[in-house]
MMTF fields as JSON, N, C-alpha, C and O atoms, coordinates in Angstrom:
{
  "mmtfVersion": "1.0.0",
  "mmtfProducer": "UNKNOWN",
  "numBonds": 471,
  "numAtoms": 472,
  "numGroups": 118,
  "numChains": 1,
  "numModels": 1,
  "chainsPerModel": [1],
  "groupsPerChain": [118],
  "chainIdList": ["A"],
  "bondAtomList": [4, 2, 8, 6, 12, 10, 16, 14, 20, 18, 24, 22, 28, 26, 32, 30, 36, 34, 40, 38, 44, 42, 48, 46, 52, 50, 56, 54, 60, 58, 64, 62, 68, 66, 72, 70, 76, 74, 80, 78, 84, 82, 88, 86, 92, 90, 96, 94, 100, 98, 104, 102, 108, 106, 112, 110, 116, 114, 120, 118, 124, 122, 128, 126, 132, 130, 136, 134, 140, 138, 144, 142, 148, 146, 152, 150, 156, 154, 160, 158, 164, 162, 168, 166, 172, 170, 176, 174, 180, 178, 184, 182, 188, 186, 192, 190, 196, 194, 200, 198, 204, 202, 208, 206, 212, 210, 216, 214, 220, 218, 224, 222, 228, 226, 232, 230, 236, 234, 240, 238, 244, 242, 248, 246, 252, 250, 256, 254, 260, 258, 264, 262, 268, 266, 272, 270, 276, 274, 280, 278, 284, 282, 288, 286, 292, 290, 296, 294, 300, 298, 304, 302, 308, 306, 312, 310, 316, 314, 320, 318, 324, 322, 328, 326, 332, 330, 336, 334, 340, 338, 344, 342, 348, 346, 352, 350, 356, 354, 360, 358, 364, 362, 368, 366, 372, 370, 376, 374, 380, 378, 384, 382, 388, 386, 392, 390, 396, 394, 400, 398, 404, 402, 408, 406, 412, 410, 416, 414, 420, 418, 424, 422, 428, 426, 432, 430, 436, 434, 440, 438, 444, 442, 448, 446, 452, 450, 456, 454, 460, 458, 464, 462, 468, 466],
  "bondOrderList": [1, 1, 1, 1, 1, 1, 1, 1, 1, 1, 1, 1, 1, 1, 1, 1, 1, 1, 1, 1, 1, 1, 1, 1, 1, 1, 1, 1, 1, 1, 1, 1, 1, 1, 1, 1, 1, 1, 1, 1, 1, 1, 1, 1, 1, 1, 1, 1, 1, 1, 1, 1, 1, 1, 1, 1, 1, 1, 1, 1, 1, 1, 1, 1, 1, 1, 1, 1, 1, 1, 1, 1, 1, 1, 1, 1, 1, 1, 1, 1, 1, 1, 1, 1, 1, 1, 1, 1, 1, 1, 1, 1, 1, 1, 1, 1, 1, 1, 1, 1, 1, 1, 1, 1, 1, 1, 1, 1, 1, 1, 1, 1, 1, 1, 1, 1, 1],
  "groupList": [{"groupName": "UNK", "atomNameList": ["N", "CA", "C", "O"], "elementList": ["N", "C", "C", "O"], "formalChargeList": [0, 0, 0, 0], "bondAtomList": [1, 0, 2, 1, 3, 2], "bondOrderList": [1, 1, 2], "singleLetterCode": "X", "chemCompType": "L-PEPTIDE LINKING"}],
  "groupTypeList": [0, 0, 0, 0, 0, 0, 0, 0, 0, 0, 0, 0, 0, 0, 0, 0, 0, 0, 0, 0, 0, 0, 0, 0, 0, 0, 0, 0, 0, 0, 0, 0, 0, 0, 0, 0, 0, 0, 0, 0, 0, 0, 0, 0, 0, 0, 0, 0, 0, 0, 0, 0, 0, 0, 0, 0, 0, 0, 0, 0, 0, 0, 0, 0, 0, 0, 0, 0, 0, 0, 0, 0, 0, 0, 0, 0, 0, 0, 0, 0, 0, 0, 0, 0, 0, 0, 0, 0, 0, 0, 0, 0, 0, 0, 0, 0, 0, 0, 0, 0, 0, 0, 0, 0, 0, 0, 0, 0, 0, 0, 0, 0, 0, 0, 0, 0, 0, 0],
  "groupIdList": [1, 2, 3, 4, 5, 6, 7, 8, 9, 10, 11, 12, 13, 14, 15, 16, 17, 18, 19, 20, 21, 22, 23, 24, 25, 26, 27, 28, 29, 30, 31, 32, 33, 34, 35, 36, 37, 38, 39, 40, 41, 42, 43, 44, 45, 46, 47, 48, 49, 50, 51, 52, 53, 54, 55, 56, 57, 58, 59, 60, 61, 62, 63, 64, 65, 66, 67, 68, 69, 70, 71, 72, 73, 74, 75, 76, 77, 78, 79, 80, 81, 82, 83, 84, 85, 86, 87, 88, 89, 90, 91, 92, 93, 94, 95, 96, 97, 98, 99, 100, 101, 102, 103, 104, 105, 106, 107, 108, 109, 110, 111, 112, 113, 114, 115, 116, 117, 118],
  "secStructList": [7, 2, 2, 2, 2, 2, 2, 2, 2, 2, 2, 2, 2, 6, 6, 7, 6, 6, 1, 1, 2, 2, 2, 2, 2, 2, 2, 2, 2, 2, 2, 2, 2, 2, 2, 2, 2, 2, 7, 1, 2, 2, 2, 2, 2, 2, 2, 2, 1, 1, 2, 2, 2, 2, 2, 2, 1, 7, 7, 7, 7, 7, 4, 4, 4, 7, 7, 1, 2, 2, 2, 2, 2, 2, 2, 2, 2, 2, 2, 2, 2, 2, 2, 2, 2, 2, 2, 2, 2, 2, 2, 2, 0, 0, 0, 0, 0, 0, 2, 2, 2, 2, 2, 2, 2, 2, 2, 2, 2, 2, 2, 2, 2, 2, 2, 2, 2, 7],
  "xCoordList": [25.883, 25.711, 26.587, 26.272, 27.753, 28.582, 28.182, 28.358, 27.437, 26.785, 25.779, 25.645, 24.999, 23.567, 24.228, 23.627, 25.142, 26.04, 26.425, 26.217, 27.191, 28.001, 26.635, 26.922, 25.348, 24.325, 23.859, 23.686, 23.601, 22.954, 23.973, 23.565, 25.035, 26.194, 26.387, 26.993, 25.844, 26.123, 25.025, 25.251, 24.072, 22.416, 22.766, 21.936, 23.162, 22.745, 24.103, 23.967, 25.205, 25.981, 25.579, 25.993, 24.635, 24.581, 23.12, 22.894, 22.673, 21.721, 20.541, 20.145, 19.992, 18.905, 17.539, 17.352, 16.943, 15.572, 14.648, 13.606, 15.49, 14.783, 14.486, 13.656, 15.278, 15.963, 14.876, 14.712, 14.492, 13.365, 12.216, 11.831, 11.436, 11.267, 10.067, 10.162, 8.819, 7.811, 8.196, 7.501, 9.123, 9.468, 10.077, 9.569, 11.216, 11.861, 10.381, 10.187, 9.559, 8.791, 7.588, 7.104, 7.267, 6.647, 7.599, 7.022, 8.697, 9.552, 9.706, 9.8, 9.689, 10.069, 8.87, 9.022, 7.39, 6.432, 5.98, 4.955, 6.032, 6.22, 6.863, 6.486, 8.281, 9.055, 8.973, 9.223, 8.64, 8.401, 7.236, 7.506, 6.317, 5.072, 5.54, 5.172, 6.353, 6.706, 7.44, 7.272, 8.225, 9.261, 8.232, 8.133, 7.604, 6.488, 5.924, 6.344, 5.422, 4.259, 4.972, 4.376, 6.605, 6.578, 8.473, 9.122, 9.089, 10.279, 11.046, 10.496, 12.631, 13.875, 13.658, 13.515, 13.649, 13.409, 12.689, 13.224, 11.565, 10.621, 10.3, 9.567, 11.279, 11.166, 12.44, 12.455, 13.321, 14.6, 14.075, 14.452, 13.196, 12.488, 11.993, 12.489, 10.884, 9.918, 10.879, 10.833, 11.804, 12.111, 13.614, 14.174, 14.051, 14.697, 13.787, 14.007, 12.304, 11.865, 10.904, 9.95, 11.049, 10.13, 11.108, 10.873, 12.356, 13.456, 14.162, 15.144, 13.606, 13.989, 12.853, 13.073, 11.847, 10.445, 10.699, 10.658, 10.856, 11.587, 12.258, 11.738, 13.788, 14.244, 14.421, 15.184, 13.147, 13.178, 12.121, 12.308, 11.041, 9.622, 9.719, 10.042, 9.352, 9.59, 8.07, 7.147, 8.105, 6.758, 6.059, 6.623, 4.381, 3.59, 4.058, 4.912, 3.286, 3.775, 2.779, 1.735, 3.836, 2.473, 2.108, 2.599, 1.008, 0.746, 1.373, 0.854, 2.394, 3.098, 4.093, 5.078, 4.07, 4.93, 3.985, 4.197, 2.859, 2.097, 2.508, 2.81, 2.215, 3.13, 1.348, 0.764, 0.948, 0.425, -1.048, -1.182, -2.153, -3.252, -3.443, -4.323, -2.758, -2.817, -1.927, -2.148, -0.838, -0.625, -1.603, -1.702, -2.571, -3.72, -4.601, -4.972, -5.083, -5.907, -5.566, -6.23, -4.619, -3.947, -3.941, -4.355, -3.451, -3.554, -4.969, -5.293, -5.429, -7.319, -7.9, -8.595, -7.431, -7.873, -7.323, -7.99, -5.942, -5.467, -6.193, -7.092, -6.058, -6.878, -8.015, -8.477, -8.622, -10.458, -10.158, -10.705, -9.068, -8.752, -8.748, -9.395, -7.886, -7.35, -8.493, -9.127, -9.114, -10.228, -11.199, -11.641, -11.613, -12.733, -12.397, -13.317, -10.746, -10.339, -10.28, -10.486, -10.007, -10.066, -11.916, -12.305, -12.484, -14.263, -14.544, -15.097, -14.288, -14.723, -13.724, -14.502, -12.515, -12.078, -12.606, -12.532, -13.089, -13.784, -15.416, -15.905, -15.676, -17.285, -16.827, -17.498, -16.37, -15.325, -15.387, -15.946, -14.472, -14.188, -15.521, -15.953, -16.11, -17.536, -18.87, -19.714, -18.71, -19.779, -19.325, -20.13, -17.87, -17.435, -17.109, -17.171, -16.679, -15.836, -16.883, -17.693, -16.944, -17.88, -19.638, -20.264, -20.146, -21.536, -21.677, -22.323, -21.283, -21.398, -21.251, -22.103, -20.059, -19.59, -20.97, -21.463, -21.3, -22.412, -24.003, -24.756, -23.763, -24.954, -24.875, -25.813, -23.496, -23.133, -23.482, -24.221, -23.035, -23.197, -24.691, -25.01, -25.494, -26.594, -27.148, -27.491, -27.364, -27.905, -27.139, -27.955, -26.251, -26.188, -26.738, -27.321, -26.63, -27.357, -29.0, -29.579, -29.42, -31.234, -30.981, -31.495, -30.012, -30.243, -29.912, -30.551, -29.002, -28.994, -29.729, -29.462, -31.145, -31.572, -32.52, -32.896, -33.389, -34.348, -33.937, -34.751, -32.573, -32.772, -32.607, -32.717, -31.985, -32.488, -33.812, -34.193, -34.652, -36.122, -36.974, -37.907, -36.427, -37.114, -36.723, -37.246],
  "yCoordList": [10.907, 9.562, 8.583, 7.393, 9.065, 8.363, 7.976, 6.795, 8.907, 8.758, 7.66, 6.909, 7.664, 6.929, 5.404, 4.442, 5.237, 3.781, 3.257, 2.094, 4.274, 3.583, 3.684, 3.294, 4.06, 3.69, 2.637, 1.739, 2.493, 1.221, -0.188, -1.23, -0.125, -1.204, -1.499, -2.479, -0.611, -0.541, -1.543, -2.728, -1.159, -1.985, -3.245, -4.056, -3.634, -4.302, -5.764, -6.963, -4.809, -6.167, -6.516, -7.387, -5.376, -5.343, -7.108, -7.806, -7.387, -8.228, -8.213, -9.089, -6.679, -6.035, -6.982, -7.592, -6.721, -7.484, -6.84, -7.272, -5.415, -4.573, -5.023, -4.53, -6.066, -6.142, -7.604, -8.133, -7.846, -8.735, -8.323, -7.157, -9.807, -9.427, -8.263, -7.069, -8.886, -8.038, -6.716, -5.722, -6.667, -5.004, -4.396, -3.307, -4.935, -3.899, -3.48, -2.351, -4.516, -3.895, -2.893, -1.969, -3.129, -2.087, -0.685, 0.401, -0.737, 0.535, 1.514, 2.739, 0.354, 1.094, 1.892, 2.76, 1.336, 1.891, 2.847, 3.229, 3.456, 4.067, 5.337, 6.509, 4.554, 6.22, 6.76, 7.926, 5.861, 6.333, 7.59, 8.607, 7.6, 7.969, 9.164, 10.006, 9.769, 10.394, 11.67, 12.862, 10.655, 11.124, 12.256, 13.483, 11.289, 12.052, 12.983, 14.007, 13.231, 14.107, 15.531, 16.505, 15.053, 16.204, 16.204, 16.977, 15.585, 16.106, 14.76, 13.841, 14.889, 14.09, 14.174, 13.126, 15.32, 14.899, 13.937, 12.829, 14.024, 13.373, 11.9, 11.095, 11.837, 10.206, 9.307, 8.176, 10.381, 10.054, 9.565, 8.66, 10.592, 10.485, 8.951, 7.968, 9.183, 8.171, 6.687, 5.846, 6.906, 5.383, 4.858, 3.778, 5.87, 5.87, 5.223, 4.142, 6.213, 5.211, 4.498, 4.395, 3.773, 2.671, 1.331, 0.37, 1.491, 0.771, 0.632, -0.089, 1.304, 1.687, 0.791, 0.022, 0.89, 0.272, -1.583, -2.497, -1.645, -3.333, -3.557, -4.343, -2.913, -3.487, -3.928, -4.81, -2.81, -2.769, -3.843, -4.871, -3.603, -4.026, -5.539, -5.606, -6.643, -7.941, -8.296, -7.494, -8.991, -9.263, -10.364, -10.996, -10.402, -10.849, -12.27, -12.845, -12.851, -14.174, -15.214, -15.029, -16.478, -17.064, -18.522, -18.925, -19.056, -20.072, -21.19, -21.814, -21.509, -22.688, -21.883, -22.567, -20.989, -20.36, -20.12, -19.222, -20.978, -20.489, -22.281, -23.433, -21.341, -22.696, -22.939, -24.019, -21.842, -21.631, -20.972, -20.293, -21.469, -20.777, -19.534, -19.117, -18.519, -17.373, -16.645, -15.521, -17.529, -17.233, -17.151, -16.254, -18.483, -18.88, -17.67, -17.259, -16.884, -16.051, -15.198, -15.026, -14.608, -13.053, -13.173, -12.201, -14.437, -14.383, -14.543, -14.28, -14.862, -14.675, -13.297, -12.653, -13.092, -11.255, -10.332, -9.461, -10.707, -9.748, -10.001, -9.208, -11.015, -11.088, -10.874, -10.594, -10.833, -10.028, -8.848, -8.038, -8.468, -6.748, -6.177, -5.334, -6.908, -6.184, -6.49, -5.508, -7.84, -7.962, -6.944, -6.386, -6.656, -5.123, -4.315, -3.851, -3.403, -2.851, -2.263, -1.127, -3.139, -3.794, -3.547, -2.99, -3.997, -3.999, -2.688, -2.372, -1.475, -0.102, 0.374, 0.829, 0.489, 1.191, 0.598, 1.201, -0.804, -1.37, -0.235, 0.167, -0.154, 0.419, 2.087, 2.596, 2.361, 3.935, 4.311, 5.167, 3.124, 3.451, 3.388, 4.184, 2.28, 2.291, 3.579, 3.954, 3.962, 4.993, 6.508, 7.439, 6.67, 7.994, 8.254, 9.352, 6.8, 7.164, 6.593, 7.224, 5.371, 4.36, 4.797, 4.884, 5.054, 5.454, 6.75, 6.745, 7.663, 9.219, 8.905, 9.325, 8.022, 8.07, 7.414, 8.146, 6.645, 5.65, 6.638, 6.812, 7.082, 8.42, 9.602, 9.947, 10.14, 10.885, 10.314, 10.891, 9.503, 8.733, 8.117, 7.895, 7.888, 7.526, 8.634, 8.816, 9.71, 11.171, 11.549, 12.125, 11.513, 11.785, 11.34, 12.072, 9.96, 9.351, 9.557, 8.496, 9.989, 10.284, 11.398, 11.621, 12.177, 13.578, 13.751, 14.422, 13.142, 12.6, 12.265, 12.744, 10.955, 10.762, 11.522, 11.321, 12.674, 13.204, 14.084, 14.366, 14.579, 15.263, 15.16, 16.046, 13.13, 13.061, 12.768, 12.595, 12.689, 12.631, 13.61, 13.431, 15.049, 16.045, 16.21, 17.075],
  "zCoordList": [-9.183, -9.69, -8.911, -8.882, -8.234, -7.552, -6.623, -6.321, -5.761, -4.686, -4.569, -3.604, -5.822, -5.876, -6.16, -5.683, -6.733, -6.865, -5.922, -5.575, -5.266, -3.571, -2.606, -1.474, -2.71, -1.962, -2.346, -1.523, -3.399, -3.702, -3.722, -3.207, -4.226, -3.987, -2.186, -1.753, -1.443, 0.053, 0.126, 0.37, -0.045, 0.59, -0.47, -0.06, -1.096, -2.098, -1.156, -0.914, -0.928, -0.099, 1.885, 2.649, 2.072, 3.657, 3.157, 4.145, 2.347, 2.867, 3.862, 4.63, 3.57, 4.037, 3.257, 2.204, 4.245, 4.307, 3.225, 2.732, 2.948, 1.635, 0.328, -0.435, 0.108, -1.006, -1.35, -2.45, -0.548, -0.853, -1.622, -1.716, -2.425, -3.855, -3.283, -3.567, -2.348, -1.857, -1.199, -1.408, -0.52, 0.397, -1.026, -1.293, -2.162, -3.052, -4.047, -4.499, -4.22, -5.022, -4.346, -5.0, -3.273, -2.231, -2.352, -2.404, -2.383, -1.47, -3.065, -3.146, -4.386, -5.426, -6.14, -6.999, -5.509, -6.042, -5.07, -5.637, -4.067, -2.874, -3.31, -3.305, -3.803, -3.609, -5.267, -5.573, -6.115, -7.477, -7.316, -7.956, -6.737, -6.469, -6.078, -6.898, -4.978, -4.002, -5.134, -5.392, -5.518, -6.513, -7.278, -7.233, -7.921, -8.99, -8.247, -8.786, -7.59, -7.003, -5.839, -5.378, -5.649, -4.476, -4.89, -4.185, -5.702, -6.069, -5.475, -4.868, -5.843, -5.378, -3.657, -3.026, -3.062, -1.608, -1.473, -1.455, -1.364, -1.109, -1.334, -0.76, -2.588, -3.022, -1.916, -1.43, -1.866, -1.558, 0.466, 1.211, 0.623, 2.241, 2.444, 2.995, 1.802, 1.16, 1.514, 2.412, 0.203, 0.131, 1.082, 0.89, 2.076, 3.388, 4.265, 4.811, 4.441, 5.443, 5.229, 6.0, 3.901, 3.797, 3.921, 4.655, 2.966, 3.542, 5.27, 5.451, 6.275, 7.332, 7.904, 8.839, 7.42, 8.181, 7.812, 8.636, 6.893, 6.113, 7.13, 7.921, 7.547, 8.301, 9.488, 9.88, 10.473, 11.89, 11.973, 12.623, 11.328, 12.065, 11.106, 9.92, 11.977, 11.603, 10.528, 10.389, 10.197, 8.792, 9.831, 10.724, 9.362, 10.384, 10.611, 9.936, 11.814, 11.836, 10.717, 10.093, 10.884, 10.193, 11.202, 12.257, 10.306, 11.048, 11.563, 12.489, 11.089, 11.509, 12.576, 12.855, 13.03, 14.261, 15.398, 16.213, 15.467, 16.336, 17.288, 16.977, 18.709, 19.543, 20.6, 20.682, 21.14, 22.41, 21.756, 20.738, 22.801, 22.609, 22.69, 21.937, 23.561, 23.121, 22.008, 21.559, 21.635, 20.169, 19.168, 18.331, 19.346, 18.527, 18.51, 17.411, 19.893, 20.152, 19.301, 18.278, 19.536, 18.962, 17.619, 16.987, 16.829, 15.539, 14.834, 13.676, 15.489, 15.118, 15.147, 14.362, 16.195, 16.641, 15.397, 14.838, 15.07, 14.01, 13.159, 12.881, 12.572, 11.264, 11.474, 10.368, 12.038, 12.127, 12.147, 11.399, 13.157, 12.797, 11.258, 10.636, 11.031, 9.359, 8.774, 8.388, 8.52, 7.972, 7.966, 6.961, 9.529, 9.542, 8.987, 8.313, 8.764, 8.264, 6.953, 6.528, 6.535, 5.108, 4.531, 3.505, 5.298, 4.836, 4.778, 3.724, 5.832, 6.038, 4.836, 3.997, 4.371, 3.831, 1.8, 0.729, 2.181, 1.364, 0.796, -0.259, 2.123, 2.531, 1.904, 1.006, 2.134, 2.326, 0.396, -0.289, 0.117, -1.709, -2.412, -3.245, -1.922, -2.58, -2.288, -3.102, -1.1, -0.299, -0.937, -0.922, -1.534, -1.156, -2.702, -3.255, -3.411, -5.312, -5.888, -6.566, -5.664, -6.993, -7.284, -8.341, -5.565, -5.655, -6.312, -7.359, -5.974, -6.855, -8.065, -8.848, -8.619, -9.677, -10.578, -11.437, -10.454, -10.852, -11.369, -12.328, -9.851, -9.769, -10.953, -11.672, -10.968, -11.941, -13.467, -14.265, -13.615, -15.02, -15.396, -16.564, -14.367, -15.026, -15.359, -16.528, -14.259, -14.51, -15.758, -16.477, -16.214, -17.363, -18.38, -19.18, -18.518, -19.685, -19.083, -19.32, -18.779, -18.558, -19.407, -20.503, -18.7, -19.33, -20.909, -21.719, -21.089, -22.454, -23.761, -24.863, -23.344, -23.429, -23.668, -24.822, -22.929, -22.893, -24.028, -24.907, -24.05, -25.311, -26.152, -26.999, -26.491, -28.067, -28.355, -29.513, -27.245, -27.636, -28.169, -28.951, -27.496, -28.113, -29.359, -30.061]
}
């Protein structure tokens, strides 16, 4: 317990980028998950390098930091990237969970059906 105090009192005065409201609530639902499903390692892994990823890799740019047309370019390009992204894994949940699921459930109620008719 000592340990888990002087870690967290450490990050909590370094003024890590973690500690921000979007990355702490990302990193805490992350390693909660981790926690749950594969033990204290794992959460403890988990939320090392999700806090590790907060602090190296800078958060996207935004629009008012754009100076130059190929700034302009690139930030168009991303966002169509993620956008496509985003649509297939869109395409993905619907093609692979929701359609079966749908399928499953009506076939049931037919089948259902037919035999409160008899």
């Amino acid at each position: 317990m000592k340990l888990l105090t002087a870690l967290l009192l450490t990050i909590t005065l370094s003024g890590c980028a973690s500690l921000d409201i979007r990355n702490l609530g990302k990193t805490s639902v992350s390693t909660g998950t981790a926690y749950m499903i594969g033990g204290p390692i794992a959460g403890v892994a988990v939320g090392l390098t999700s806090m590790a990823y907060d602090e190296l890799v800078p958060d996207s740019p935004k629009v008012a930091d754009i100076e130059t047309k190929e700034q302009a370019v690139a930030y168009v390009a991303t966002s169509w990237g993620k956008d496509i992204v985003w649509a297939f894994v869109a395409f993905l949940v619907i093609t692979n969970l929701i359609g079966p699921w749908l399928a499953r459930r009506s076939g049931y109620a037919k089948a259902k059906n037919k035999y409160k008719e008899q």
